[in-house]
C-alpha positions as CSV (number, residue, x, y, z in Angstrom):
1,X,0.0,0.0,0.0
2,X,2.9,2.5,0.6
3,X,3.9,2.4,-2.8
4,X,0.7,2.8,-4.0
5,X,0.2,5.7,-1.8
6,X,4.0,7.6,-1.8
7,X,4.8,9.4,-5.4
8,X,8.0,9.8,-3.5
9,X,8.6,6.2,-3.1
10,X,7.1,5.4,-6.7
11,X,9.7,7.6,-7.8
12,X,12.6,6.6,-6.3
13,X,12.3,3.1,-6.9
14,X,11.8,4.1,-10.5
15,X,15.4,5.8,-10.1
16,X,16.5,3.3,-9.0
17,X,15.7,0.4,-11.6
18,X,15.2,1.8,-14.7
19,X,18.4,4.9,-14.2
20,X,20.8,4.4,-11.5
21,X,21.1,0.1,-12.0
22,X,21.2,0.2,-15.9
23,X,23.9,2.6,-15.7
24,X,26.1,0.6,-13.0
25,X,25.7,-2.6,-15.3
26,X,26.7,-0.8,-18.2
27,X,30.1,0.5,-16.4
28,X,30.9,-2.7,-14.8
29,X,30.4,-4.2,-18.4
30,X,33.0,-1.1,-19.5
31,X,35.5,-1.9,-16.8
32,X,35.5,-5.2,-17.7
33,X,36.4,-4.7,-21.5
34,X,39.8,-5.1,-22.4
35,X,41.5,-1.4,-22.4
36,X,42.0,-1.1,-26.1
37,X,38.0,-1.5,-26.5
38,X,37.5,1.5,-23.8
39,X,39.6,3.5,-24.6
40,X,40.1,3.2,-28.8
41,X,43.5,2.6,-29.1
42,X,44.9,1.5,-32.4
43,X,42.8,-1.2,-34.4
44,X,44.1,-3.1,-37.2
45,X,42.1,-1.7,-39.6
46,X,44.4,1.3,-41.6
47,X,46.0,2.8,-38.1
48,X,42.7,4.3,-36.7
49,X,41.4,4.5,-33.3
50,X,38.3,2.0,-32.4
51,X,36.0,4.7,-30.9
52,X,37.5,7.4,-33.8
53,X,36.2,5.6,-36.5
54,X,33.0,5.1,-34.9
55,X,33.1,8.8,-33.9
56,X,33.9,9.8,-37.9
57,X,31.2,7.2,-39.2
58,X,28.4,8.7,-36.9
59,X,29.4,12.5,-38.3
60,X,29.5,10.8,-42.1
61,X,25.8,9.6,-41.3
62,X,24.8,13.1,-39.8
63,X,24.1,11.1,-36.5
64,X,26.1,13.8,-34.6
65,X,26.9,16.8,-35.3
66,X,31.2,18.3,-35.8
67,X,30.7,20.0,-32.4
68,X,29.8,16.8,-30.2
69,X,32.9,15.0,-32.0
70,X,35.3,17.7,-31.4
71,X,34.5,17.0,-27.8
72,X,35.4,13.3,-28.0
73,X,38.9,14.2,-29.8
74,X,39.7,16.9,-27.0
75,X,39.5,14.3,-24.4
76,X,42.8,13.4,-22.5
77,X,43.7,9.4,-23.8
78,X,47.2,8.5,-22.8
79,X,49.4,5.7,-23.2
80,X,51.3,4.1,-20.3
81,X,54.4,3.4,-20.2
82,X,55.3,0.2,-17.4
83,X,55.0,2.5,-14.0
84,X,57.0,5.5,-15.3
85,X,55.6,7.9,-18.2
86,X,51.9,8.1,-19.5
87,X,52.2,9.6,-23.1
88,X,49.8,12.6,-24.0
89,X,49.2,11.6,-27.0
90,X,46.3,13.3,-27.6
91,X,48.1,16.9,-26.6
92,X,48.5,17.6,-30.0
93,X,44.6,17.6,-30.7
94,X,43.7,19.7,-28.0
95,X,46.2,22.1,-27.8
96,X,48.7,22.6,-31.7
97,X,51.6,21.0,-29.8
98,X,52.2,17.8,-29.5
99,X,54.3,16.5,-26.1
100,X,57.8,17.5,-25.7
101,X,60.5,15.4,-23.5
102,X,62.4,17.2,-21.2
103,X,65.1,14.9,-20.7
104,X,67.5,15.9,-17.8
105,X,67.3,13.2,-15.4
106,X,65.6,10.5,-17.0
107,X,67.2,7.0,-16.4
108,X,68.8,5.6,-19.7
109,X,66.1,3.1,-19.7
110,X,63.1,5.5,-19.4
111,X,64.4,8.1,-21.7
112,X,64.9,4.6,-24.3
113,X,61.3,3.7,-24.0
114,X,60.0,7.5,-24.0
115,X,62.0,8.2,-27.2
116,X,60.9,4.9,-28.9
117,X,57.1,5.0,-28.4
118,X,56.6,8.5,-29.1
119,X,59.0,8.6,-32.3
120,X,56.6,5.2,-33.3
121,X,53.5,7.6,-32.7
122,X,54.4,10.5,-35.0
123,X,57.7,9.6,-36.2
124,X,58.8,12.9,-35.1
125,X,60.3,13.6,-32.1
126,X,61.9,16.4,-29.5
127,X,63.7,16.7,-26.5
128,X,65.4,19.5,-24.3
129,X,68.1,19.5,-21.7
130,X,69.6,16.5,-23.6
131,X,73.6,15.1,-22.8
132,X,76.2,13.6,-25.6
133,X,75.6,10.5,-23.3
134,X,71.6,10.6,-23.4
135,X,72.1,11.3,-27.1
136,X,74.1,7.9,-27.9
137,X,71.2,5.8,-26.1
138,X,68.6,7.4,-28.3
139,X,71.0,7.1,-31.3
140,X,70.4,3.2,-31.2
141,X,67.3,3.0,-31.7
142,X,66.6,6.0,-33.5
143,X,69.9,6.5,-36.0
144,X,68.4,9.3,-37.9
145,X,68.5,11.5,-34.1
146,X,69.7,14.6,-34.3
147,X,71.7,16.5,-31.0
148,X,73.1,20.0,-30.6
149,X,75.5,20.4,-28.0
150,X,75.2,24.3,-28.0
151,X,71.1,23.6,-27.1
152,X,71.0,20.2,-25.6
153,X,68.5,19.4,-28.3
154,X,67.8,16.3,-29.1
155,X,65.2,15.8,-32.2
156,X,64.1,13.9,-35.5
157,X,61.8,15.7,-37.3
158,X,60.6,15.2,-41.3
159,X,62.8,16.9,-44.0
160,X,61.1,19.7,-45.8
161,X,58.9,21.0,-43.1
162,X,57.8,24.5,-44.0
163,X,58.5,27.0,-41.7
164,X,55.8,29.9,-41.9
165,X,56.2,33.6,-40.5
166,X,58.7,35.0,-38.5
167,X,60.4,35.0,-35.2
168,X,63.5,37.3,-34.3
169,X,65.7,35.4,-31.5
170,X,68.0,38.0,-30.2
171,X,70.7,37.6,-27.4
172,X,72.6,40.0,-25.2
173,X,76.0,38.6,-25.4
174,X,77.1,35.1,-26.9
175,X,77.1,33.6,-23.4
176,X,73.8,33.3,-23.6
177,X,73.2,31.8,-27.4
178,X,72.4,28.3,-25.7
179,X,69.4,29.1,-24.5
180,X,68.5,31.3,-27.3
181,X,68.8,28.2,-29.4
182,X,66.6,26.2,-27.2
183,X,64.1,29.0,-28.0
184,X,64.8,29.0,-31.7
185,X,64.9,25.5,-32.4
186,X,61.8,25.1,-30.5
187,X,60.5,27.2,-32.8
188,X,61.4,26.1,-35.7
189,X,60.7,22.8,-34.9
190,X,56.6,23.9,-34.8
191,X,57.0,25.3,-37.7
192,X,58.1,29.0,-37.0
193,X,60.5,30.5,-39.3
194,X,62.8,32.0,-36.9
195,X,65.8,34.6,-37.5
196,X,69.2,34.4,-35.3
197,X,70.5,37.9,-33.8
198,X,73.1,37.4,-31.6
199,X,75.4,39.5,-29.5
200,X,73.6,42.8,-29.5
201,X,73.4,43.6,-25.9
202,X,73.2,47.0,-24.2
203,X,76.7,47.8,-23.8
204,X,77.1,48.3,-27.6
205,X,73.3,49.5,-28.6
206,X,74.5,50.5,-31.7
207,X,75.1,46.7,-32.8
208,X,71.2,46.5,-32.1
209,X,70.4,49.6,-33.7
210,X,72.2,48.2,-37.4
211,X,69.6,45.5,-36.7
212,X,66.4,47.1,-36.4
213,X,65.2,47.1,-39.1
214,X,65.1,43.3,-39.2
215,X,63.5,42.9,-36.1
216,X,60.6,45.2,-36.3
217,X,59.5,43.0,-39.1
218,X,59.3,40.2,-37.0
219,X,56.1,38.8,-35.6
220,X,57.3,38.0,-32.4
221,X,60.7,38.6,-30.8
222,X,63.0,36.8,-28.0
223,X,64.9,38.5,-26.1
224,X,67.4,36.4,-24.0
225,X,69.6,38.2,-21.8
226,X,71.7,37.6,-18.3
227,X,73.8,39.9,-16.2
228,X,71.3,43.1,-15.6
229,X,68.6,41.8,-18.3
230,X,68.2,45.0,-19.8
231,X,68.2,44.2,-23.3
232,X,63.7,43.7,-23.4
233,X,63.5,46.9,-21.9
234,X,65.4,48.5,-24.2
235,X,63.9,46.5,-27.1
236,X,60.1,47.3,-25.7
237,X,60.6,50.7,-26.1
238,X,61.4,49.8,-30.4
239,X,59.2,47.4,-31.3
240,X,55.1,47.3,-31.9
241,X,55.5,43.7,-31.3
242,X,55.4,41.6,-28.3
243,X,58.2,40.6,-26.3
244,X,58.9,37.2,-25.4
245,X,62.0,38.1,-22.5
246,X,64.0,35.1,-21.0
247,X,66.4,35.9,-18.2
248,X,69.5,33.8,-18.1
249,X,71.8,32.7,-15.7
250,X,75.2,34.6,-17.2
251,X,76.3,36.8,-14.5
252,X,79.0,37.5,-11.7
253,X,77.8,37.0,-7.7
254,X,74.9,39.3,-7.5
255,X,73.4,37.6,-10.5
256,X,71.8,35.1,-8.2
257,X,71.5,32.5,-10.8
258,X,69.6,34.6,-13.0
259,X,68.0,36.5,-10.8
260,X,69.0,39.9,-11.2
261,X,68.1,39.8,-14.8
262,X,64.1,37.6,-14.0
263,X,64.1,40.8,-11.4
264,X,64.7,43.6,-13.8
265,X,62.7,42.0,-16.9
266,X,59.5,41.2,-14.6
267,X,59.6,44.9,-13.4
268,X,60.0,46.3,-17.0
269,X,58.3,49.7,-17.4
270,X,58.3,48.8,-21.1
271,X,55.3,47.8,-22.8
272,X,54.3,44.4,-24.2
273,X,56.8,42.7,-22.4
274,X,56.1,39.3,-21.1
275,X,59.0,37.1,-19.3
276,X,59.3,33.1,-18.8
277,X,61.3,31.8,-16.2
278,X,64.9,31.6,-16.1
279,X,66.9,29.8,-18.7
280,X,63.5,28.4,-20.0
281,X,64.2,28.9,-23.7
282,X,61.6,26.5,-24.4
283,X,59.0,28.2,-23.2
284,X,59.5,31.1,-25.2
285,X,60.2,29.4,-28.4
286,X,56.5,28.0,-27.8
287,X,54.6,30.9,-26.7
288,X,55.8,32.8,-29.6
289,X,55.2,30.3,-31.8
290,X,51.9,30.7,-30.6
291,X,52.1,34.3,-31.6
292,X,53.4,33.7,-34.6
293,X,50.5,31.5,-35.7
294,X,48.0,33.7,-35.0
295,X,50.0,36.4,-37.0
296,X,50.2,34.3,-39.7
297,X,46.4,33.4,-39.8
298,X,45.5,36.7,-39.4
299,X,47.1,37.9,-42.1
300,X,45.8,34.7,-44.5
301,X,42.4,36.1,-43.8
């Protein structure tokens, strides 16, 4: 009689049965798949995710629409490797970049397997902070690697690539070139076109000032610079184009590692100045690739 009596209890135990119960069957019948079912890793048919060819073959049938499937490829899938690295490989979807390896202290072993699976993915690959050492392990298994000892780069990436824009890479003095060339080859490696001006620091302006003109055409510029890190500030105060400024740690004492220079950059009074942290070419070399793309595209349109 009470449920005949209580909508209450009608409802719930119409929650109950036909939502909540479905719904755990259906997930312990998803846990219990086996993972490349759940999670669409690669099938045997021509290279293509399970669940993506699904996804694909529902839009081709105008069963959903381009906006519900852009949602499934922005999802975060990973691949795991033993205990030690999950691979984003999905990064690339969601954000224009696929994953980078930073390699300084990785284990031989780890930064073997890393280097294999991900140049298997894409057959591209790139890595940072990389030694002559950490450079022969990748070298056998990967011959084609590439390393640069001024940069620490270590990369393979597909001849004939075109590089589209323009980024200007300037240093203060030629101390601090590699990280410049961690910015520039980071760059270059997402397809920026990137221009080298090195060695045009503040205490002989006028060796930036015969450059100027090359940099103002730029779409983006890098300023890398230790000691005092004045060179953005000066170079703010030129340009109508942002500023990508990376302190470095060149310097006596008081440089504190790079400090000094984070310190003066970050407390610029010039405009459309923007600073990464110290030494952190990289990060540059990506945020104004960033720029650059959007430069580009805007001027397609």
């Amino acid at each position: 009689m009470l449920f005949a009596v209580n909508p209450h209890f009608r409802f719930s135990i119409f929650l109950k049965y036909a939502i909540i119960y479905p719904v755990y069957l259906w997930c312990n019948s998803w846990i219990s798949r086996p993972r490349h079912e759940r999670f669409g890793e690669r099938s045997q048919e021509g290279g293509c995710p399970v669940e993506a060819r699904e996804i694909l073959e529902r839009v081709k049938n105008h069963e959903l629409s381009v906006e519900e499937a852009e949602l499934f490829f922005r999802r975060e899938p990973f691949e795991e490797l033993g205990h030690f690295a999950k691979l984003d490989t999905h990064r690339e979807i969601r954000s224009g970049f696929p994953e980078v390896i930073y390699c300084q202290g990785k284990t031989d072993g780890h930064l073997r397997s890393i280097y294999g699976k991900m140049y298997e993915a894409r057959g591209e690959v790139f890595g940072t902070r990389a030694t002559p050492h950490q450079f022969e392990i990748v070298r056998e298994i990967i011959p084609e690697i590439s390393y640069d000892e001024v940069s620490g780069i270590l990369k393979y990436e597909n001849p004939g690539r075109k590089k589209v824009g323009k980024i200007a890479v300037c240093t203060a003095g030629t101390a601090d070139i590699p990280v410049a060339e961690e910015a520039a080859s980071t760059a270059e490696y997402f397809g920026s076109h990137v221009e080298r001006i090195f060695d045009v620091g503040v205490s002989g302006i006028h060796r930036l000032f015969s450059k100027l003109d090359q940099i103002q055409t730029a779409n983006c510029i890098v300023a890398v610079a230790g000691m005092e890190g004045a060179l953005a500030s000066v170079m703010g105060g030129l340009v109508d184009k942002p500023i990508i400024a990376v302190p470095t740690s060149v310097g006596y004492g008081a440089n504190f590692h790079g400090l000094s220079a984070l310190l003066t950059m970050i407390n610029s009074c010039a405009n459309g100045v923007a600073v990464v942290n110290i030494d952190n070419g990289y990060g540059a070399g990506y945020i104004a690739t960033q720029i650059n793309r959007m430069a580009v595209s805007a001027k397609d349109d």
